[in-house]
C-alpha positions as CSV (number, residue, x, y, z in Angstrom):
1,X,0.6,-32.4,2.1
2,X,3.5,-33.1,-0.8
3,X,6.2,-30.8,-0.9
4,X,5.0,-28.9,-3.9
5,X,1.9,-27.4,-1.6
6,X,4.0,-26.8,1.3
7,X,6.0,-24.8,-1.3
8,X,3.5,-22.8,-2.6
9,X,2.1,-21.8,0.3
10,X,5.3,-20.7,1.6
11,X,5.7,-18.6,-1.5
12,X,2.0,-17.3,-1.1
13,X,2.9,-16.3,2.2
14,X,5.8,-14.4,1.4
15,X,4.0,-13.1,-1.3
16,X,1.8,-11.8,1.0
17,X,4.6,-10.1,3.3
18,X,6.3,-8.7,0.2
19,X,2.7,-7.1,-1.2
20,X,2.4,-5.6,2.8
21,X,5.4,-4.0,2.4
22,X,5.2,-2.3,-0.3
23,X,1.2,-0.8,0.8
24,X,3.3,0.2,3.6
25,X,5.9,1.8,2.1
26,X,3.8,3.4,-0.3
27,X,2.1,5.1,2.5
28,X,5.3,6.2,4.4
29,X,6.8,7.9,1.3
30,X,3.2,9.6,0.5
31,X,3.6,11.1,4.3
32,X,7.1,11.9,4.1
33,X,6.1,13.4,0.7
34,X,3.6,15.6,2.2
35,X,5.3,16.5,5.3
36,X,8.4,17.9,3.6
37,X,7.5,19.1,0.3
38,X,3.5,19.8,-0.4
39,X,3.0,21.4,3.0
40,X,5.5,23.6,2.8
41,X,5.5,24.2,-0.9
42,X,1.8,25.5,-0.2
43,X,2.6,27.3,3.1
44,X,5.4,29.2,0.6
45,X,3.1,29.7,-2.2
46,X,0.3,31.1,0.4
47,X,-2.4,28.8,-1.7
48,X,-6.0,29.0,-0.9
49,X,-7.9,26.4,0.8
50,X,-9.3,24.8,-2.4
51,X,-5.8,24.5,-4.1
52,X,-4.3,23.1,-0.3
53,X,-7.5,20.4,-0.6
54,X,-7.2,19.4,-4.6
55,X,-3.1,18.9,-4.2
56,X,-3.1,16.9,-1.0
57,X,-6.2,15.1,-2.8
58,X,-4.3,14.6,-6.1
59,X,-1.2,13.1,-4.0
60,X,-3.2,11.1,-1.6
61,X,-5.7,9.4,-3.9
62,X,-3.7,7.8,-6.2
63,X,-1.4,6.7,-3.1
64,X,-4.0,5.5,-1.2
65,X,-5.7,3.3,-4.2
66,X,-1.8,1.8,-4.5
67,X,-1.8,0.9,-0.7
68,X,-5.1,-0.7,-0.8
69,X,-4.6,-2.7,-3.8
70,X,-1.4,-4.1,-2.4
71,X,-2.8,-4.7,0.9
72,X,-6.0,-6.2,-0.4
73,X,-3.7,-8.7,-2.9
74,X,-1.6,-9.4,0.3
75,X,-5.0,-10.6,2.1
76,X,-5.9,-12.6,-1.3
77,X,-3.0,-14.3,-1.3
78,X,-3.0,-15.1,2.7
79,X,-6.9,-16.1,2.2
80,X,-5.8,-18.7,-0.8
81,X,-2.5,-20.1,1.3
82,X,-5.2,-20.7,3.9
83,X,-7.8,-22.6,2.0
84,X,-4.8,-24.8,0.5
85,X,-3.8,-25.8,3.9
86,X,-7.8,-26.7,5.2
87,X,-8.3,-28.8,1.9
């Protein structure tokens, strides 16, 4: 293996860690979003159950499309450091 491989797959793999991270942190800060504002902005504001369901679904979709993108690139990029390292 010449050092520009080993290189790149150290890169990848921090890559990786860096693209985990932020799915992660995407999904904290939609929780922590929801725990102290939207919950209690729509206990205040006495919503009904289909406005409680659409905000939490406005908030949470896009979040969780965001996670799983950066968790899914994070696996690509694990998945190609791997198959340089078998070759």
């Amino acid at each position: 293996m010449t050092f520009w491989i080993g290189l790149g797959v150290v890169i990848a793999a921090a890559a990786a860690v860096v693209f985990a991270g932020v799915g992660g942190l995407t999904l904290l800060g939609g929780w922590d979003a929801t725990r102290g504002e939207l919950l209690p902005g729509l206990a205040r504001d006495r919503a009904g159950t289909a406005w409680r369901i659409g905000e939490v679904l406005l908030v949470w979709l896009p979040l969780a499309l965001l996670a799983g993108f950066a968790l899914a690139t994070g696996a690509r990029l694990v998945a190609l450091a791997l198959a340089v390292l078998t070759h």
